[in-house]
C-alpha positions in Angstrom: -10.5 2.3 19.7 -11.2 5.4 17.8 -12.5 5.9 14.5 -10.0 8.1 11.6 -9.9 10.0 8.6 -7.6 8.6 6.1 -7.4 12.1 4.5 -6.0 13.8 8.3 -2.9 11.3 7.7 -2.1 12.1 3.7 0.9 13.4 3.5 3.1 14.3 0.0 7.0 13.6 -0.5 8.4 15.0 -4.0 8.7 12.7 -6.2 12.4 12.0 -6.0 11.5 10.5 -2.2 9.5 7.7 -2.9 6.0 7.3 -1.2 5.3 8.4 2.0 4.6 5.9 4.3 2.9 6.7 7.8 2.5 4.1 10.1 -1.4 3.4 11.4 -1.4 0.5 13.4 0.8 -2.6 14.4 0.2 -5.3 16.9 1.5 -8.2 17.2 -0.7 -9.9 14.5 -0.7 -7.2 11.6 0.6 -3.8 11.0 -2.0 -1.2 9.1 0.2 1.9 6.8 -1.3 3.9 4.3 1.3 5.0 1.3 0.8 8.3 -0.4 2.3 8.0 -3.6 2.8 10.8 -6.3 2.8 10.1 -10.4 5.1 7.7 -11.1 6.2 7.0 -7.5 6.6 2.8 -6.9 7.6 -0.2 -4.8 9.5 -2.1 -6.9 8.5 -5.4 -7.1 9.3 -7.9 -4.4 9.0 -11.6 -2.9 6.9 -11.3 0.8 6.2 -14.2 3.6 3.2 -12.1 4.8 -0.2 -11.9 3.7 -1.6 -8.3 2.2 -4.8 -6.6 2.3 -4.3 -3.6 -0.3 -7.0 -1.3 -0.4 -7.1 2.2 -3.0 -8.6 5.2 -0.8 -7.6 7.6 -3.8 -6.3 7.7 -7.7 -4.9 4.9 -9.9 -2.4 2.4 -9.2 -1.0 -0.6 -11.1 -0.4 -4.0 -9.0 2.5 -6.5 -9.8 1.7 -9.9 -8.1 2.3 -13.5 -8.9 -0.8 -13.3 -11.1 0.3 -10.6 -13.4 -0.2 -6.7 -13.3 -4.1 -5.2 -12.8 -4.8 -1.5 -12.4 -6.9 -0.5 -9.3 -8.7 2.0 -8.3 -10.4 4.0 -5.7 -12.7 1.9 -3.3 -10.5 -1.4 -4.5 -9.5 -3.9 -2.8 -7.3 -6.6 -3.4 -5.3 -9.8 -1.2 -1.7 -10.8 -2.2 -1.2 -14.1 -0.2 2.3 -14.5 1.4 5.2 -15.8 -0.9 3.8 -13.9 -4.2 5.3 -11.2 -5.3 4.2 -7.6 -5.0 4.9 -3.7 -6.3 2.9 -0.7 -6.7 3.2 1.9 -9.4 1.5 5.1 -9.0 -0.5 6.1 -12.4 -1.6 9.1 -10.7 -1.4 11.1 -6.8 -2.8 7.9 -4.8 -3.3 6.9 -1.4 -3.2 3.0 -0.6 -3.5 1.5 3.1 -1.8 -2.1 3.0 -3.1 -4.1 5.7 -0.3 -6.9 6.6 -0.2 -9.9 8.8 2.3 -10.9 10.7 3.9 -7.3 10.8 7.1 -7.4 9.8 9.4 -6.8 12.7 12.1 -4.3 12.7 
């Protein structure tokens, strides 16, 4: 186990792409991906059997769950249990790692 920077894996699609997503970690228990997203960029809104750990590294995001919408923003954290629903919507260049458990298997 070796310590990382988040900032040596940010990486920018244009905006037309959709967030990047690089892949950190994934066992068997939990996968670990940070999201670079640009202005505007978003996961749309969706229903999840998984439990999420979201935590804002950089810039302004806006959170959909089954609780509402709540803006985060750097050094935030936040836990959407499994069955609520979930999207992000970049208010600015943002990098988000979502922590998930069980991984979701390909």
């Amino acid at each position: 186990m070796n310590p990382m920077s988040i900032r040596g894996l940010v990486d920018w699609h244009t905006p037309d792409e959709g967030p990047t997503e690089i892949e950190i970690s994934r066992t068997e228990h939990m996968s670990v991906v940070c999201y670079c997203f640009e202005e505007d960029q978003e996961i749309t809104p969706h229903k999840a059997g998984r439990d999420m750990l979201l935590f804002v590294e950089q810039g302004r995001i806006i959170v959909t769950s089954g609780e509402g919408k709540v803006e985060m923003g750097p050094n935030q954290c936040m836990v959407i249990p499994a069955g609520d629903s979930r999207g992000l919507e970049a208010r600015e260049r943002a990098v988000v790692i979502i922590a998930q458990s069980p991984p979701e298997l390909y």
